[in-house]
Backbone as a chain_set.jsonl record, in Angstrom:
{"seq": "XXXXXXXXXXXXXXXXXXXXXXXXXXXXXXXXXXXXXXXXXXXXXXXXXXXXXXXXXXXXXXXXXXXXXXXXXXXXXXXXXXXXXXXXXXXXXXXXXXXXXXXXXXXXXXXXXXXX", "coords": {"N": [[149.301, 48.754, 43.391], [147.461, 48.375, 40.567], [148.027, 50.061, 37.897], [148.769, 52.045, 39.447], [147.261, 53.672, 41.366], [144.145, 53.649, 43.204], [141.026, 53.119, 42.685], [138.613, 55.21, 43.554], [136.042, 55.507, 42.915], [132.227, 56.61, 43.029], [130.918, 55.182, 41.596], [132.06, 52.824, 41.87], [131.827, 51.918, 44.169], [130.516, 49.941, 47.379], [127.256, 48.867, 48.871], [125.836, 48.954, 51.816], [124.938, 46.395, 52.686], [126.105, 45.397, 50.063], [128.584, 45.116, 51.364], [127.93, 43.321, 54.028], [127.335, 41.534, 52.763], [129.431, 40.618, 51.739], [132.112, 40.664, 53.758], [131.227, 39.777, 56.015], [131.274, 35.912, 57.74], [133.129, 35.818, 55.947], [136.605, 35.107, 55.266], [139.65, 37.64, 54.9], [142.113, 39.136, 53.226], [145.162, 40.926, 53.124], [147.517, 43.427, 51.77], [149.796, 45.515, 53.862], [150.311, 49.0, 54.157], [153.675, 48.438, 54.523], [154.385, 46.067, 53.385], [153.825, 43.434, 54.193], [151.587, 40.5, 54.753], [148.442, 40.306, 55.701], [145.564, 39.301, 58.11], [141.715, 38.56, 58.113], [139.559, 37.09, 60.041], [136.217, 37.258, 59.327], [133.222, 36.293, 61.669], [129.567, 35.876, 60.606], [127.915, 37.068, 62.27], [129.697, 39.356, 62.484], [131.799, 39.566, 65.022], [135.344, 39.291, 65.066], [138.366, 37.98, 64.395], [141.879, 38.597, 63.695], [145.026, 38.785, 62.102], [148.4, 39.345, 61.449], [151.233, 41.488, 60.781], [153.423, 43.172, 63.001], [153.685, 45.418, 66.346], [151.682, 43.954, 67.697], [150.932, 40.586, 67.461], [147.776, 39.364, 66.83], [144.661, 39.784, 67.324], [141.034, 40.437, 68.417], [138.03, 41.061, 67.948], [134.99, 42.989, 66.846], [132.46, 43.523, 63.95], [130.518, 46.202, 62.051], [127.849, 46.958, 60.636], [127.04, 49.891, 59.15], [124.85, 52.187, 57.917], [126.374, 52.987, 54.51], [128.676, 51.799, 55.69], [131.635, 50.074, 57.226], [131.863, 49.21, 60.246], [134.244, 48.637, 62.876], [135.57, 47.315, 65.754], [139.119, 46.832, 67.476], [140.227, 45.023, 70.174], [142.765, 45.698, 71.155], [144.565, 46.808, 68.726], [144.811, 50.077, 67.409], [144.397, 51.43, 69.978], [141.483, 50.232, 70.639], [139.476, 52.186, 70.031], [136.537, 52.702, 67.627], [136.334, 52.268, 64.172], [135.376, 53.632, 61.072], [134.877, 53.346, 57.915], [134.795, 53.048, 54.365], [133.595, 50.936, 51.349], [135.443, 49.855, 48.695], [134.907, 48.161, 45.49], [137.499, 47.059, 43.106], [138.218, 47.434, 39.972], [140.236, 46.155, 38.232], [141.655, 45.047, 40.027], [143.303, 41.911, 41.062], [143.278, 38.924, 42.254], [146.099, 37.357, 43.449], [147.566, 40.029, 43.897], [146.05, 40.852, 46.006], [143.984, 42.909, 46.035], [141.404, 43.013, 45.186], [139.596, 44.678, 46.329], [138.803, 47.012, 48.593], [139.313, 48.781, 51.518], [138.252, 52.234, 53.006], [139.332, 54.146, 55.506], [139.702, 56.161, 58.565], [142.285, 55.022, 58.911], [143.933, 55.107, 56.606], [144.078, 53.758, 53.234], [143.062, 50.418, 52.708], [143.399, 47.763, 50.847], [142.174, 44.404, 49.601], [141.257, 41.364, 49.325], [139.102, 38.638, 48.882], [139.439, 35.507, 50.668], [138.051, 32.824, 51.566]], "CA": [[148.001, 48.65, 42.79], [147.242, 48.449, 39.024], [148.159, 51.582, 37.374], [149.558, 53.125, 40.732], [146.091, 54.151, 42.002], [142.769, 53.021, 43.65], [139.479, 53.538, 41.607], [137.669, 55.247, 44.671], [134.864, 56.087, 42.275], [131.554, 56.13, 43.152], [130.177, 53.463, 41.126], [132.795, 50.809, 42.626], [131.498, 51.787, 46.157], [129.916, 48.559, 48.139], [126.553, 49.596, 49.943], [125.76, 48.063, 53.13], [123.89, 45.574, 52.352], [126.99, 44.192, 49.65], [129.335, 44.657, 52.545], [127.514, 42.564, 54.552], [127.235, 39.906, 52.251], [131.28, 39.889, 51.345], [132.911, 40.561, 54.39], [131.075, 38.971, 57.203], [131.069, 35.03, 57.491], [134.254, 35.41, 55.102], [138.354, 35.425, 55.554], [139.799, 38.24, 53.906], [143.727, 38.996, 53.237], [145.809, 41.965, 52.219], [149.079, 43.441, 52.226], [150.082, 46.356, 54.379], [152.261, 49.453, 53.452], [155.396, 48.357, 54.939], [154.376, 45.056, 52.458], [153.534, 42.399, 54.574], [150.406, 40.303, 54.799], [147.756, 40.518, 57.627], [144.639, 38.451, 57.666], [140.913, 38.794, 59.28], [138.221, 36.178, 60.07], [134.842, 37.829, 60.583], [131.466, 35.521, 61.944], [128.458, 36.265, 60.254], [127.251, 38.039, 63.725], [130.504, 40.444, 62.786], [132.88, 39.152, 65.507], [136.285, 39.02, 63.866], [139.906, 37.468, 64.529], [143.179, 39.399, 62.934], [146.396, 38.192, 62.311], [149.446, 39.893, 61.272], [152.928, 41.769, 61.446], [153.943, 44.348, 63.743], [153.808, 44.817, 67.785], [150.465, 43.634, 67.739], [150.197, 39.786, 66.163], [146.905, 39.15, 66.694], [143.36, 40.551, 67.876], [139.791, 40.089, 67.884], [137.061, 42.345, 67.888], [133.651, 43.076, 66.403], [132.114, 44.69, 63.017], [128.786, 46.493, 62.418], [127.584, 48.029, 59.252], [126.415, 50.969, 59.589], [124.569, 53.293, 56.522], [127.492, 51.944, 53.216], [130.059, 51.361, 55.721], [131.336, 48.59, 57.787], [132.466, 49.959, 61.581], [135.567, 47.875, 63.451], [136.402, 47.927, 66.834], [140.065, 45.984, 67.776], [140.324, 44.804, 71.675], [143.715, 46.25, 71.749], [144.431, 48.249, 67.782], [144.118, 51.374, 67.708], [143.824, 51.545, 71.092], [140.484, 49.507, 70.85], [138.929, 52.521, 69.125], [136.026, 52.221, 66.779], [136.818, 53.139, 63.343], [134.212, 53.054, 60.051], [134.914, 53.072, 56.469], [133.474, 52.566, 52.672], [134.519, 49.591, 50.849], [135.279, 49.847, 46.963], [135.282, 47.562, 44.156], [139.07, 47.796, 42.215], [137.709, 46.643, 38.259], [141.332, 45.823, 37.644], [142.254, 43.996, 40.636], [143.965, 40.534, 41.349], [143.377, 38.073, 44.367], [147.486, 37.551, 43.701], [147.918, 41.486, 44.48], [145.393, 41.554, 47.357], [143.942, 44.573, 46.382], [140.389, 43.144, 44.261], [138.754, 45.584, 46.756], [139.581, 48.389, 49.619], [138.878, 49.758, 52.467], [138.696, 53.963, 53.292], [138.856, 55.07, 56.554], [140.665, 56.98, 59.355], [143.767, 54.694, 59.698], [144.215, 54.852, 55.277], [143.548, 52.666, 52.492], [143.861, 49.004, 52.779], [143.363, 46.504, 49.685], [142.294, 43.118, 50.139], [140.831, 40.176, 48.452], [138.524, 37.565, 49.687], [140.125, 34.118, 50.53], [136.918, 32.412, 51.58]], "C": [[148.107, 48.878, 41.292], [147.246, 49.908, 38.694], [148.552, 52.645, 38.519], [148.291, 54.151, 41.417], [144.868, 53.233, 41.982], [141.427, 53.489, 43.001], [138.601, 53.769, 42.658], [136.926, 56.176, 44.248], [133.343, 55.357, 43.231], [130.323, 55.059, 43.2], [131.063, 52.157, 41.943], [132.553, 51.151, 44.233], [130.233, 50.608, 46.573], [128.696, 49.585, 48.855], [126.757, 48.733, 51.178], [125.82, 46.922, 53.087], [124.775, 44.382, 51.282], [127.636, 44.149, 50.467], [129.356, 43.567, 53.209], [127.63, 41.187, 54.241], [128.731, 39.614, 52.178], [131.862, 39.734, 52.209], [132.251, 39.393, 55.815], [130.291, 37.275, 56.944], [132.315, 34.399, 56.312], [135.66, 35.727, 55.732], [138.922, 36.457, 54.644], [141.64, 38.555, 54.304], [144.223, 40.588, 52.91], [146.961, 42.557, 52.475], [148.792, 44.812, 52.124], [150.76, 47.259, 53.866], [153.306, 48.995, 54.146], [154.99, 46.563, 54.38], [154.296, 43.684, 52.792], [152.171, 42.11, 54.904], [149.713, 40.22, 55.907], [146.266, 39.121, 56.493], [143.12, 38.823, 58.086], [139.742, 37.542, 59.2], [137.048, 36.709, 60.419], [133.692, 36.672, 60.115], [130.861, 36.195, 61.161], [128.189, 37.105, 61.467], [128.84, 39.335, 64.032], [131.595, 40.435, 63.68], [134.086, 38.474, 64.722], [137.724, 38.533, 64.843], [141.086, 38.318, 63.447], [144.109, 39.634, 63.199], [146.923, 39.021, 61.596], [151.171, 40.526, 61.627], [152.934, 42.737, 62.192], [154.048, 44.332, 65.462], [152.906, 44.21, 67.728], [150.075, 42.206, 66.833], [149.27, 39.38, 65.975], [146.028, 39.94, 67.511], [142.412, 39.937, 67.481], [138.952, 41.624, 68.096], [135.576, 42.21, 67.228], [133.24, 44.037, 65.144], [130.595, 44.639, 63.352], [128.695, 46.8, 60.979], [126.53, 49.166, 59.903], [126.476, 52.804, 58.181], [125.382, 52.154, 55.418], [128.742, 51.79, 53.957], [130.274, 50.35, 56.924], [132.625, 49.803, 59.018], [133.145, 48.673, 62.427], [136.061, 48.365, 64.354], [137.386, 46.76, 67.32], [139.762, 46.123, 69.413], [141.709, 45.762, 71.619], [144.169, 47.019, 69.816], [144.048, 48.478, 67.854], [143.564, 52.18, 68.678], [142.365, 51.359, 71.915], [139.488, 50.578, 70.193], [137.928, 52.647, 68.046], [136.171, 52.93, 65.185], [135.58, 52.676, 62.287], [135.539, 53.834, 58.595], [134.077, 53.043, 55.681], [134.618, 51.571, 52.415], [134.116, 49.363, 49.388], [135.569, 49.042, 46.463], [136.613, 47.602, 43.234], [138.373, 46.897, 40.897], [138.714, 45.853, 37.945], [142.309, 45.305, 38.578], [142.412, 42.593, 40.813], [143.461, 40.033, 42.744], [145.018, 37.704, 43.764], [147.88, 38.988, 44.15], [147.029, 41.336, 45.784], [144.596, 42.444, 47.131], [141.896, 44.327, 44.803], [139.171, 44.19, 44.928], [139.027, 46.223, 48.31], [138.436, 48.881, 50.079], [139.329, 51.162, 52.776], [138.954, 53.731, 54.327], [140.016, 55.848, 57.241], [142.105, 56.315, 59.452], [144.304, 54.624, 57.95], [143.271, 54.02, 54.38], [144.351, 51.394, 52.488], [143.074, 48.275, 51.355], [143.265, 45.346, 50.141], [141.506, 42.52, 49.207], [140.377, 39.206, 50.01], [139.229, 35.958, 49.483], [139.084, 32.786, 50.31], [136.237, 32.538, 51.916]], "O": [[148.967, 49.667, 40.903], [146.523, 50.76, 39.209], [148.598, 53.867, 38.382], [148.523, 55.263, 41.892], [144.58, 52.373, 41.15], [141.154, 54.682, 43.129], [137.794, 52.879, 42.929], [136.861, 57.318, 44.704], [133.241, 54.279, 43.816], [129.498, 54.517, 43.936], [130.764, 51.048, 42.387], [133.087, 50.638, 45.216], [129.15, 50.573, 45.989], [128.934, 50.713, 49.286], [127.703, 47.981, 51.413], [126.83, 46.334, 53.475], [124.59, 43.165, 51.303], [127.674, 42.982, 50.856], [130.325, 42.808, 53.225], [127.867, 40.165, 54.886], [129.205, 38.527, 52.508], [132.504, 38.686, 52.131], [132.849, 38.458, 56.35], [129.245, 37.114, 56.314], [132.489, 33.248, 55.913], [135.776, 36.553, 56.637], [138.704, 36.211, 53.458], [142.23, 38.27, 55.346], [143.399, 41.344, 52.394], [147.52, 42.201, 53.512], [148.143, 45.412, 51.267], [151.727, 46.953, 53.167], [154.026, 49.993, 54.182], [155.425, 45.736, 55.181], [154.591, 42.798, 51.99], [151.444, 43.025, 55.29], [150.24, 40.076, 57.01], [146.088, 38.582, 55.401], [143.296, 39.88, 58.692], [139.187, 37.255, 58.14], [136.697, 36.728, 61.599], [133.342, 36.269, 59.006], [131.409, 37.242, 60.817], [128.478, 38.262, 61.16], [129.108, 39.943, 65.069], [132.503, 41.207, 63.37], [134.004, 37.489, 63.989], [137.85, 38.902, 66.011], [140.723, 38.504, 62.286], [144.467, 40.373, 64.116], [146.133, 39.671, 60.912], [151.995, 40.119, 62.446], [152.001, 43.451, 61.824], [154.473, 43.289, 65.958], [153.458, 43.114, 67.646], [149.311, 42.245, 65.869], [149.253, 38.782, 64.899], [146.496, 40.72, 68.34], [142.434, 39.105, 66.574], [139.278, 42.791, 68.312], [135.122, 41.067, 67.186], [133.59, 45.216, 65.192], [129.836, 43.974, 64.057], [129.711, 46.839, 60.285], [125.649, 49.196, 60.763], [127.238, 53.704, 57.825], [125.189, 50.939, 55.386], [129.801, 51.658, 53.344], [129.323, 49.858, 57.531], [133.543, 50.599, 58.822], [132.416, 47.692, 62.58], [136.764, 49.375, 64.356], [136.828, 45.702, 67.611], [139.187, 47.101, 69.889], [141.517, 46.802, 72.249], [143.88, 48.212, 69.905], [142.922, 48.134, 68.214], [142.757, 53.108, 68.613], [142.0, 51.815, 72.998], [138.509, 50.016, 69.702], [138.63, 52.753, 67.041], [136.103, 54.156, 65.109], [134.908, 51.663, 62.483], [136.565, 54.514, 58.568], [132.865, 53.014, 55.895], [135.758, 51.374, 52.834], [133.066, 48.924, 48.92], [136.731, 48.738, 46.732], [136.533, 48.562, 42.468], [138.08, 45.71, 41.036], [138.416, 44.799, 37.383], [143.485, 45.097, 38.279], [141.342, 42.003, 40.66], [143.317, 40.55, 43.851], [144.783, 38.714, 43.1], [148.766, 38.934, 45.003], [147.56, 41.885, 46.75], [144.299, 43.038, 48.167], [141.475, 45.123, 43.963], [138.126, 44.484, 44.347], [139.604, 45.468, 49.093], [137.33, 49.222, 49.661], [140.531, 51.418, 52.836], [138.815, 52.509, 54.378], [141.067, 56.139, 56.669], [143.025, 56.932, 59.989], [145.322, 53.934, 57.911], [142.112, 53.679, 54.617], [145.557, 51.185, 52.361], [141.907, 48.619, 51.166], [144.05, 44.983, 51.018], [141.07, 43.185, 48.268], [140.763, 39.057, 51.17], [139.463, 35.402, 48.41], [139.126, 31.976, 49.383], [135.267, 31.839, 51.625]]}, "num_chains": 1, "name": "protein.A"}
């Protein structure tokens, strides 16, 4: 990441309501720590597809928003699990890095950029 840290200030925090509008109905990308890329497709109605590396190469599942954060449950990551998050703004991110905006939650921080 730019300057070797995430700007998880309060001003670059997404409410609901932008969530909503960026992530669902869009493809979004980003690269993992162990540095390989994953992918996710979410519907407008929050049902999502997600591709990537590890045992696990694909899944689907469902988002929600819920309050400023966007809640994700995998059929089989994470042991299907529902996990929530906030989702920040990076000022000084790239769509070549991945990382023009990040997700908190229980499993870390992920970086990603919108594809379309």
């Amino acid at each position: 990441m730019a300057g070797g840290y995430f700007p998880l200030f309060k001003e670059n925090q997404l409410t609901g309501e932008e969530i909503k509008s960026l992530l669902f109905g869009s493809e979004v990308t980003g690269i993992g720590p162990d540095g390989h890329q994953w992918w996710v497709d979410r519907m407008k109605n929050g049902e999502f597809s997600w591709r990537g590396p590890g045992p696990i190469l694909s899944d689907t599942g469902k988002s929600r928003i819920e309050g400023d954060m966007i809640c994700s449950q995998f059929q089989k990551r994470y042991w299907g699990l529902e996990n929530c998050g906030t989702v920040f703004r990076n000022p000084g991110g790239k769509y070549e890095r991945k990382d023009e905006y990040g997700t908190c939650n229980d499993t870390g921080l992920a970086p990603l950029s919108v594809v379309k």
